[in-house]
C-alpha positions as CSV (number, residue, x, y, z in Angstrom):
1,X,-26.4,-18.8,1.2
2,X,-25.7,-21.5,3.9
3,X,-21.4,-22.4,4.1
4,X,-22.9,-25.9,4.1
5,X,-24.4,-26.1,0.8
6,X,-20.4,-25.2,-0.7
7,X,-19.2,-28.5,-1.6
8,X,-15.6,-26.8,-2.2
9,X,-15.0,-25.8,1.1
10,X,-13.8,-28.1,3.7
11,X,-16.5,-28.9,6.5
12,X,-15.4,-26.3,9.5
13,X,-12.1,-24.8,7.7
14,X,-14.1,-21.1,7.3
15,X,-15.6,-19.5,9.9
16,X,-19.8,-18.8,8.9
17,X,-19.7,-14.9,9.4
18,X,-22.8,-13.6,8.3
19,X,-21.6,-10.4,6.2
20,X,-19.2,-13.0,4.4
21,X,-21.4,-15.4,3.0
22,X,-24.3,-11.9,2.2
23,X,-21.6,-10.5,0.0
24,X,-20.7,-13.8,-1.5
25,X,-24.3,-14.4,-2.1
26,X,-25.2,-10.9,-3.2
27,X,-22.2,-10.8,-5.8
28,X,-23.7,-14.2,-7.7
29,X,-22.6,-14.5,-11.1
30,X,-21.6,-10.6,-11.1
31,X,-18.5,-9.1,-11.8
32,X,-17.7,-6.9,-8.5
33,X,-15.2,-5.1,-6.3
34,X,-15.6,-6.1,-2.7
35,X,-14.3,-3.2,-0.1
36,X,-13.6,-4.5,3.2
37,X,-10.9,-3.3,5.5
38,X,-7.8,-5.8,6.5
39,X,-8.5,-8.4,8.8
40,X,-12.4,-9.0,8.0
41,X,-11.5,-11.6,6.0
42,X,-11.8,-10.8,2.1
43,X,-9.6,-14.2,1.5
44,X,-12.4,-16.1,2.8
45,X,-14.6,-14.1,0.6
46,X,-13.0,-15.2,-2.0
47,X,-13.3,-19.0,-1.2
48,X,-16.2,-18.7,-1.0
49,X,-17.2,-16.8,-4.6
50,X,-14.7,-19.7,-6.2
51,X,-16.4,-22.4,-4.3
52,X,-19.4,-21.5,-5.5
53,X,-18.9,-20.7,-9.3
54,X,-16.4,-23.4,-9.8
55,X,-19.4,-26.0,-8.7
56,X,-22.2,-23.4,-10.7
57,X,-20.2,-22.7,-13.8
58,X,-17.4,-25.5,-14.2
59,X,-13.9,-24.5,-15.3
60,X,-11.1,-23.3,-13.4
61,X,-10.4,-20.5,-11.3
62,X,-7.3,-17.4,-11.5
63,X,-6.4,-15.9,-8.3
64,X,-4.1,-13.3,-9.1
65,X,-2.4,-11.0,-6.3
66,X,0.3,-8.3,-6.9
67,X,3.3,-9.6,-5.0
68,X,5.2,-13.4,-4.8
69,X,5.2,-13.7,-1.4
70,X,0.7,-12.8,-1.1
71,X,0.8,-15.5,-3.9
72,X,2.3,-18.0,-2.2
73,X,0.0,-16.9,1.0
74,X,-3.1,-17.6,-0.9
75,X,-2.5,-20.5,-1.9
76,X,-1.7,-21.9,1.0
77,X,-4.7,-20.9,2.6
78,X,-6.9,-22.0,-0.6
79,X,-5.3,-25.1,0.2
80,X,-6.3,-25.3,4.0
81,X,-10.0,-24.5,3.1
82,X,-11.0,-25.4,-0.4
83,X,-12.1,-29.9,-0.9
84,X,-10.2,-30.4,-4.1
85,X,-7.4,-33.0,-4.4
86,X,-3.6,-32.4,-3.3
87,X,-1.8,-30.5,-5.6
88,X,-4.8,-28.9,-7.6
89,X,-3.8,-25.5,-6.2
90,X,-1.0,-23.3,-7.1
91,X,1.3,-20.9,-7.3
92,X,3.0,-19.1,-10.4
93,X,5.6,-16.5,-9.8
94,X,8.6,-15.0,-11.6
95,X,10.9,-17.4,-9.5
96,X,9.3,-20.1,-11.4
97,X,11.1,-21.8,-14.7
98,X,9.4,-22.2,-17.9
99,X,9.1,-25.6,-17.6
100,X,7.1,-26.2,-14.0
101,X,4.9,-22.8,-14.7
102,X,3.4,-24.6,-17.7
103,X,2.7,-27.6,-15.2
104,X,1.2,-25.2,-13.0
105,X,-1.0,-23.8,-15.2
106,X,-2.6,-26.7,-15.4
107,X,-4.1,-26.4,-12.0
108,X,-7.8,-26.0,-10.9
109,X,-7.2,-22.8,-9.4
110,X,-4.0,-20.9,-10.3
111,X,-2.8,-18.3,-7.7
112,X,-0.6,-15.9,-9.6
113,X,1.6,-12.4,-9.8
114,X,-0.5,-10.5,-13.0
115,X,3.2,-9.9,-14.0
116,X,3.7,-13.4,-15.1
117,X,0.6,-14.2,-15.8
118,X,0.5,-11.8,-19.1
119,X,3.8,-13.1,-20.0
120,X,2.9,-16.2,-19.7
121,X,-0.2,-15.8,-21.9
122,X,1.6,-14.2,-24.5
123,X,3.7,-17.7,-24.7
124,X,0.5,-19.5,-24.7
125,X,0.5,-21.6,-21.6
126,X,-2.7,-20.8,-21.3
127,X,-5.5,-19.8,-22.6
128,X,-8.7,-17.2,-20.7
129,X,-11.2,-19.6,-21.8
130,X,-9.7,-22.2,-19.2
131,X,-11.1,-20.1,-16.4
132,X,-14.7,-19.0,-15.3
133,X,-13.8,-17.2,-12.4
134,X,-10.8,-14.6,-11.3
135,X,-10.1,-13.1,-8.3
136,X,-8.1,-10.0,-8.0
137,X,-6.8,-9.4,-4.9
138,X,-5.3,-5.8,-4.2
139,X,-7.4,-4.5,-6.8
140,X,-7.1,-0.6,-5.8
141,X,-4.0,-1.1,-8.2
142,X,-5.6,-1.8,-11.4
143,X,-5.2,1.7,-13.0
144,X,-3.3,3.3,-15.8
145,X,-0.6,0.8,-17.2
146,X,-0.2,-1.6,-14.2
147,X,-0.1,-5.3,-15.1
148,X,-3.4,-6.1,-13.6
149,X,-5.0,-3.5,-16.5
150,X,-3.1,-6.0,-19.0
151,X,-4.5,-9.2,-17.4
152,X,-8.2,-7.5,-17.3
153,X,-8.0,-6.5,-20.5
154,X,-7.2,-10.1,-21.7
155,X,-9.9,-11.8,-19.6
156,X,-12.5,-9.7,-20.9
157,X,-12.7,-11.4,-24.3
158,X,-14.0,-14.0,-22.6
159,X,-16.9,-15.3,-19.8
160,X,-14.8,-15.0,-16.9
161,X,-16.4,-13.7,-13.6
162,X,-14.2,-11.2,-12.7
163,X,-14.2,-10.2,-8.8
164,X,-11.8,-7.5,-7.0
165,X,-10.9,-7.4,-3.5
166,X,-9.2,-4.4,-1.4
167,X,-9.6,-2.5,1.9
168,X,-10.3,0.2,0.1
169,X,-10.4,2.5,-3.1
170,X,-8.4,5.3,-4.4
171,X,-9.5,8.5,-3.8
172,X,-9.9,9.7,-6.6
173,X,-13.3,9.6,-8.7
174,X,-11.9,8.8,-11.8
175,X,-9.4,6.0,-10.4
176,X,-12.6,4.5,-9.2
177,X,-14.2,4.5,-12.0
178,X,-11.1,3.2,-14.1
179,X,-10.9,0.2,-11.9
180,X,-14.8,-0.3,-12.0
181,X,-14.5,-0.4,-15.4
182,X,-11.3,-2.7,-15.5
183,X,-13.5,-5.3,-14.1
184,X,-16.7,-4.0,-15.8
185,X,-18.2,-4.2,-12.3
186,X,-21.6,-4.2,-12.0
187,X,-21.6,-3.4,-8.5
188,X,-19.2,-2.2,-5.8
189,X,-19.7,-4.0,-2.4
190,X,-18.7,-1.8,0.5
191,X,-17.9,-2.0,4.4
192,X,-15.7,-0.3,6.3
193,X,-15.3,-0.4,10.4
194,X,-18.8,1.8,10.7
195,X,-20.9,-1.2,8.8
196,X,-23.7,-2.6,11.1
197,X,-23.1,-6.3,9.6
198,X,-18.7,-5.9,10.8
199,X,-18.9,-4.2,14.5
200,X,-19.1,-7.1,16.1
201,X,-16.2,-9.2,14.3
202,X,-14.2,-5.8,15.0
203,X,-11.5,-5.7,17.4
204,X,-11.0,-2.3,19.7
205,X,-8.1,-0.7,18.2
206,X,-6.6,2.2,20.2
207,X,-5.2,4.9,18.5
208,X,-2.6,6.9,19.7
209,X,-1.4,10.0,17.9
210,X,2.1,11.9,19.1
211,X,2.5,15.3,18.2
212,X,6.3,15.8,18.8
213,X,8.0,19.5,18.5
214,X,10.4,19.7,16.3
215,X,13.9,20.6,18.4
216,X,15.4,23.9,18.2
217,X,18.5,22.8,15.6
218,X,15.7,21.2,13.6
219,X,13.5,23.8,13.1
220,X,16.2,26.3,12.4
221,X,17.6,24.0,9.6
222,X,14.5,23.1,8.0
223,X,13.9,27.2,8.1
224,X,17.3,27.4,6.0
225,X,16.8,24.7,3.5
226,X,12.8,26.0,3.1
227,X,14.4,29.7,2.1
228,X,17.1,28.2,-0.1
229,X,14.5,26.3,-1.6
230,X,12.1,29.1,-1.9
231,X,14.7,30.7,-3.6
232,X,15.4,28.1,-6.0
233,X,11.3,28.0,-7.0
234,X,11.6,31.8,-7.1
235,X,14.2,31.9,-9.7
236,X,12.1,29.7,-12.5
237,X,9.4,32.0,-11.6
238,X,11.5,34.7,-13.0
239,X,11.0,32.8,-16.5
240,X,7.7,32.9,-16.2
241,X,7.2,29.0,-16.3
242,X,5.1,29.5,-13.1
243,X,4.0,32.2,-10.7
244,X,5.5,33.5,-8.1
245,X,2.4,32.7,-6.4
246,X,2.5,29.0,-7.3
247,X,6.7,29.3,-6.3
248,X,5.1,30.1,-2.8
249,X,3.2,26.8,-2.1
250,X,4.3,24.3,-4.8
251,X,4.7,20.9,-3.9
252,X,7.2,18.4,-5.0
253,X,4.4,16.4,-6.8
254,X,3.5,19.9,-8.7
255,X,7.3,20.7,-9.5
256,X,7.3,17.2,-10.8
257,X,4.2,17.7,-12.8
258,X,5.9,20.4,-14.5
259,X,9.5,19.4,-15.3
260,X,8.6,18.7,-18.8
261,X,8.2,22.2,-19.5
262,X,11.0,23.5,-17.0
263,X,13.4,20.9,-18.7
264,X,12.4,22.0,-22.4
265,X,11.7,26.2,-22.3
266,X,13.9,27.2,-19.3
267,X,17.3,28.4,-19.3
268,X,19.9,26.7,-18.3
269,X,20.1,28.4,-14.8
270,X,16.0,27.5,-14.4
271,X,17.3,23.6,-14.7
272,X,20.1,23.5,-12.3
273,X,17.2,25.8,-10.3
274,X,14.8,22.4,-11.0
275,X,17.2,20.1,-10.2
276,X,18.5,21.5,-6.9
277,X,15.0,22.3,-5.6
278,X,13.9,18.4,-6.5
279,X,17.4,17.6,-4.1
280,X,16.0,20.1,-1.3
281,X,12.0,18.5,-1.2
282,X,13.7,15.5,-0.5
283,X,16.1,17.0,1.7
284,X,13.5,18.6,4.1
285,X,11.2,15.7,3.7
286,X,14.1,13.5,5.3
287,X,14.7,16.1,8.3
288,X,10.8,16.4,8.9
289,X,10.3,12.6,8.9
290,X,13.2,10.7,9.4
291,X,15.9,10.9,11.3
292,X,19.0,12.6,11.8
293,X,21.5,10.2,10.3
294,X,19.4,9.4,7.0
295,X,19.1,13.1,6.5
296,X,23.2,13.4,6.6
297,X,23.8,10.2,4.5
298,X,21.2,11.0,1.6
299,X,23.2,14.8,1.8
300,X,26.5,13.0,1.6
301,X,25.2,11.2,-1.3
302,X,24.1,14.4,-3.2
303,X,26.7,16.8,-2.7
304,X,29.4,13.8,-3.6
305,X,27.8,13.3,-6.8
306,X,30.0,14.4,-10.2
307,X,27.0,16.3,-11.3
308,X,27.3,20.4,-11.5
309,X,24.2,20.1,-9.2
310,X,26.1,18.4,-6.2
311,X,28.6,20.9,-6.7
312,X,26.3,23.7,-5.9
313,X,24.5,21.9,-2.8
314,X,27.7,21.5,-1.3
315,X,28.7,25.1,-1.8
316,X,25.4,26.7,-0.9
317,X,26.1,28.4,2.5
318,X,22.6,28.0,4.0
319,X,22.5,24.1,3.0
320,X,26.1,24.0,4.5
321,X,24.7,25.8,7.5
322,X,21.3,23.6,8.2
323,X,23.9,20.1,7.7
324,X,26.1,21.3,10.5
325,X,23.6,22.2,13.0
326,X,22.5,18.5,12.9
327,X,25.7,17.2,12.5
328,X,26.5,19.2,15.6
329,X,23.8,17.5,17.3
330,X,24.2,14.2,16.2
331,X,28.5,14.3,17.2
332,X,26.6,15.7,20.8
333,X,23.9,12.2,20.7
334,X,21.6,14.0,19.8
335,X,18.1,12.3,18.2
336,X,15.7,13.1,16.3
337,X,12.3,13.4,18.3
338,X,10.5,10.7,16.6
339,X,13.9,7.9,16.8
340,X,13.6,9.2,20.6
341,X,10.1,8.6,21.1
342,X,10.2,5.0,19.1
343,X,12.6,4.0,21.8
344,X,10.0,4.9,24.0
345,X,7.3,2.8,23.0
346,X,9.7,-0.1,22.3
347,X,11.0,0.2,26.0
348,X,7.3,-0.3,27.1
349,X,6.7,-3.1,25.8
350,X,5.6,-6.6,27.8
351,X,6.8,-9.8,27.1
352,X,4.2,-10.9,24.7
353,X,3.4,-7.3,22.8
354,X,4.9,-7.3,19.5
355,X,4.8,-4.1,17.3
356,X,5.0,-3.8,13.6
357,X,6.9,-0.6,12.5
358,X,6.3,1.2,9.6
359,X,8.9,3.2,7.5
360,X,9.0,5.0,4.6
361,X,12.9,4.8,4.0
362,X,15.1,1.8,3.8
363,X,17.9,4.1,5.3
364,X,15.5,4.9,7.7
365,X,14.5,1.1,8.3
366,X,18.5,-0.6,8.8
367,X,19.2,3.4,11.2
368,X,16.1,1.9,13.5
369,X,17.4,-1.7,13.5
370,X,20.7,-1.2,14.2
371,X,19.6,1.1,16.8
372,X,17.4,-1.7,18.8
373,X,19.6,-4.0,18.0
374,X,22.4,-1.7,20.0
375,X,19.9,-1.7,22.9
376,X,19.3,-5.2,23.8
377,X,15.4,-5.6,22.0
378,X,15.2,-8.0,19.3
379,X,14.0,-6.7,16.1
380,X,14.1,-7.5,12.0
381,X,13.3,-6.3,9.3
382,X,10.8,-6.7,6.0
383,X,11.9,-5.0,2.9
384,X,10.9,-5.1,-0.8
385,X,13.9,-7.6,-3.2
386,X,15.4,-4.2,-5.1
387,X,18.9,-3.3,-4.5
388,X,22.2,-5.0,-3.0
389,X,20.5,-5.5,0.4
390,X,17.0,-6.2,-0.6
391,X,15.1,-9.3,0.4
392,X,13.9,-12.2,-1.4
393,X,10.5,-14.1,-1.2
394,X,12.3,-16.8,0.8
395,X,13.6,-14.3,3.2
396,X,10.8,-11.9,3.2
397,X,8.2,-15.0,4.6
398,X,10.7,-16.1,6.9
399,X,10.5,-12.7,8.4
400,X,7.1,-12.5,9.0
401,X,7.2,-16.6,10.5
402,X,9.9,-15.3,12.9
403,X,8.2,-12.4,13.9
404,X,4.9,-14.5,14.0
405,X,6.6,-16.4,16.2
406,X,7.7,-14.4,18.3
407,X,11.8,-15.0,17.8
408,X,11.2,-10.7,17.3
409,X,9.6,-8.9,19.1
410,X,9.8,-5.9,17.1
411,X,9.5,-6.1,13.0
412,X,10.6,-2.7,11.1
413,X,8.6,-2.4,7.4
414,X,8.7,-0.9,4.3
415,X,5.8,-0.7,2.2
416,X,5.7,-4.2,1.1
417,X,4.7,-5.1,5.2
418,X,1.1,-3.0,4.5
419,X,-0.3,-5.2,1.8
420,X,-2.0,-8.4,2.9
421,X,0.7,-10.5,4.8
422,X,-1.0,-12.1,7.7
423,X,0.4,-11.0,10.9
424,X,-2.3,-11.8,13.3
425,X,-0.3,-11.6,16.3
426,X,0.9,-7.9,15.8
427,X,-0.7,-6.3,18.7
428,X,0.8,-2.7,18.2
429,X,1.9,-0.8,14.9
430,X,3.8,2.5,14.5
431,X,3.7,4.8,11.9
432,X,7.1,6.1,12.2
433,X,6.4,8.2,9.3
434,X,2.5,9.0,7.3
435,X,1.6,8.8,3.9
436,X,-0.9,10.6,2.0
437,X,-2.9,7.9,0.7
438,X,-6.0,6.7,2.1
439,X,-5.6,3.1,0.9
440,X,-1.8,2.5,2.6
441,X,-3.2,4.2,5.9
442,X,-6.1,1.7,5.9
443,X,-3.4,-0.7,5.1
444,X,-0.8,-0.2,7.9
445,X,-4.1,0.0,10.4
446,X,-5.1,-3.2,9.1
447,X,-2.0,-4.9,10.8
448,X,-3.2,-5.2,14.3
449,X,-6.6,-5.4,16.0
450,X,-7.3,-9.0,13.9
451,X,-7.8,-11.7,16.8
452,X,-7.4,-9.8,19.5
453,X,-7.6,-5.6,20.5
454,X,-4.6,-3.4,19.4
455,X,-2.8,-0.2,19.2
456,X,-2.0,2.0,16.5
457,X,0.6,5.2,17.3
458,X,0.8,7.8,14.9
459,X,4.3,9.8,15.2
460,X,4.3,13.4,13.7
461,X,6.8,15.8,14.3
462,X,4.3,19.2,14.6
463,X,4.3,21.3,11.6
464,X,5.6,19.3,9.3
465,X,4.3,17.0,6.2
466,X,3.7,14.1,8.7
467,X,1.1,16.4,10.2
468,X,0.0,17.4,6.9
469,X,-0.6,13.9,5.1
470,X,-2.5,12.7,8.7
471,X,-5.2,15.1,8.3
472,X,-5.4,14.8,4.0
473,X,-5.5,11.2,4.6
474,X,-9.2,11.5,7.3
475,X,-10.4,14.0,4.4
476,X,-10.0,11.0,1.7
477,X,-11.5,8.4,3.9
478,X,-14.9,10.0,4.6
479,X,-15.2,11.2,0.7
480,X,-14.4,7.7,-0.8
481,X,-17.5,6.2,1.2
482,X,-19.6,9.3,-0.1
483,X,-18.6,8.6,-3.7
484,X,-18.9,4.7,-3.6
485,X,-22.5,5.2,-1.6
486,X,-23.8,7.6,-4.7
487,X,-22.6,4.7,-7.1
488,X,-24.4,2.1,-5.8
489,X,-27.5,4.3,-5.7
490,X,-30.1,2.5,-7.5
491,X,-32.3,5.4,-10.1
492,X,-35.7,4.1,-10.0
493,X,-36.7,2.2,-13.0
494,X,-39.0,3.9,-15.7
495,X,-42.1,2.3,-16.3
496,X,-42.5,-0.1,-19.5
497,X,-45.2,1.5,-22.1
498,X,-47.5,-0.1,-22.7
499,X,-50.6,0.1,-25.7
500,X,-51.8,3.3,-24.5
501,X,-48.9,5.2,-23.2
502,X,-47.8,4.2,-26.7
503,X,-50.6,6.0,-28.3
504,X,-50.7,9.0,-25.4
């Protein structure tokens, strides 16, 4: 495929990478998922598989892509790239009425949240036979009952291509296969910073990982509230709803797993013992990988509560004893070592660096503003629209122009920063915190190294479940290209009989 021989797309709006226009070409009239990290350009994949079945197969296209503000971002750039007429592009979101989403709907190529889009189709205003291609962007999503599921599920009565796009795949074999079959994929297309055909479109990207140790207060309260909660596991052992063996290493995903059966066969005592122990994984999980002064408010927060619970996190002595010691050292100015060494790297910066920092906890995110704000750096932050204090889609895009900028130098980030916006100029990203799953990791590295070489540090306090999700999350990486590679292995063909294998 030559970019010149696309009608749709505007003469010199896309640049003519190679590996681009080979998937593009080798996807055809096949339903596929494309794998591609963030930053090699799977938007301009996309054009591209529109431009050419729109002009191959007529219709209309569907762009659909999980969040309002990505919509909004894809259709702009659709609209920078693609030759159709003004105004033939556009965007549906829940912060559209009724009235100019029917309008919109209308349009040659619809970019819109799969939310909406299944509402909207159970009010008729419109119908899957007005599309012949659809591109799902973030695909790595469409499992169990998510929206996209719905929208699949309604485009496959009909001859719609269906193509997904994400930096990568769950981890899991049968999520894989769920989402291949979502799309009824007949291929998966994969590349990932290793692929001969991307190297040399890849910027350097240092990476820079921090192995803190955990202060002497610190590790002696995490030692308390790890006993108590030990203690707490123990004591629905005793019930036999578990072993003790399983009391020893349990998760909080496993105690979650089983709260069914703790809630509906244990004692009373075993579901206070559930419902304090749930409290304490979340209590340690803020001490390992937060801060200080997140870890006091979410304990000021519990042990207020009217519940019989609160009551008996406030009046356990060795939860008492771990909250002092770090109230202690917070009254002193005291930090916690990964605040301190994010203060650091901020302080190092040059004039034109700007770092993207990720966080797991909005208590977490307005602690590290206020903090930078205090010290003279100028810093915002990007948050998801739930709660009091959340952001809308107006707000959220003006954050990322600002920060684009450059009227911030430093941008703080929950989840929503790791899927998709463009932030090209983001030369440095922190992960304040780590997360188990391959596909946000991917994600958050995604941020930088797009135009230009970057830096990724990687702040883990040692011992902890930061260090613990790090090396999970390098296991997940290699097997997902292991699995992907043995489905796209092609079983050789059996020969046809013919007259006398017949007879043989």
């Amino acid at each position: 495929m030559k970019i010149e021989e696309l009608e749709l797309i505007r003469k010199g709006a896309v640049e003519a990478r190679e590996y681009q226009l080979r998937i593009a070409e080798d996807i055809g009239e096949k339903n596929a998922i494309v794998v591609l990290p963030t930053g090699l350009g799977k938007t301009a994949i996309a054009a591209l598989i529109l431009a050419r079945s729109l002009k191959a197969r007529g219709g209309r296209g569907l762009f659909l892509a999980p969040t309002r503000i990505l919509v909004q971002q894809h259709r702009d750039f659709l609209s920078k790239v693609m030759n159709l007429p003004s105004g033939s592009i556009t965007a549906i979101t829940g912060e559209d009425d009724i009235v100019s989403r029917s309008d919109a709907w209308q349009g040659k190529i619809v970019c819109a949240t799969p939310q909406i889009a299944v509402q909207d189709y159970k009010r008729r205003l419109f119908s899957p036979s007005d599309f012949s291609v659809s591109v799902v962007d973030e695909v790595h999503r469409a499992i169990g009952n998510h929206s996209y599921v719905q929208m699949l599920g309604i485009l496959s009565g009909s001859d719609v291509q269906k193509i997904g796009l994400t930096a990568t795949l769950p981890t899991e074999k049968e999520k894989i296969d769920e989402i291949k079959g979502a799309l009824s994929a007949d291929v998966i297309l994969y590349r990932d910073y290793e692929s001969e055909d991307v190297k040399s479109f890849i910027q350097k990207v240092d990476v820079d990982t921090r192995f803190l140790e955990p202060t002497p207060e610190m590790k002696k309260a995490l030692a308390l509230l790890k006993e108590t909660l030990r203690e707490r596991l123990e004591s629905i052992a005793k019930e036999g709803l578990f072993s003790f063996q399983a009391a020893s290493r349990m998760s909080f995903k496993e105690l979650l797993m089983r709260r069914d059966a703790i809630l509906g066969k244990g004692s009373w005592n075993a579901k206070f013992a559930y419902s304090m122990a749930a409290k304490l994984f979340t209590m340690v999980k803020y001490l390992e990988t937060q801060s200080y002064a997140s870890f006091l408010s979410y304990y000021e927060k519990t042990a207020s509560d009217s519940k019989r619970v609160a009551s008996m996190i406030s009046k356990d002595q060795k939860i008492s004893q771990a909250v002092g010691l770090i109230r202690e050292v917070v009254e002193r100015g005291g930090e916690h070592p990964k605040l301190s060494e994010l203060k650091k790297i901020v302080s190092s910066l040059g004039p034109n660096d700007r770092a993207l920092v990720f966080v797991g906890y909005r208590d977490t995110v307005d602690q590290i503003h206020r903090l930078l704000d205090e010290s003279g750096y100028r810093s915002w932050i990007l948050i998801g629209k739930q709660g009091q204090t959340g952001q809308n889609q107006e707000e959220q895009v003006r954050a990322v122009e600002e920060f684009r900028r450059g009227n911030y130098q430093v941008l703080i980030a929950t989840q929503i920063g790791e899927e998709g916006l463009d932030i090209a100029e983001c030369n440095i990203v922190v992960f304040y915190d780590n997360v188990a799953s391959a596909v946000r990791f991917v994600q958050r590295r995604g941020r930088t190294g797009r135009r230009s070489a970057g830096r990724m540090v990687i702040l883990m306090v040692k011992g902890t479940s930061d260090e613990a999700y790090y090396w999970v999350v390098q296991r997940k990486l290699k097997a997902v290209k292991r699995y992907v590679e043995k489905l796209n292995e092609r079983k050789p063909s059996k020969p046809t009989p013919g007259t006398l294998d017949s007879f043989l």
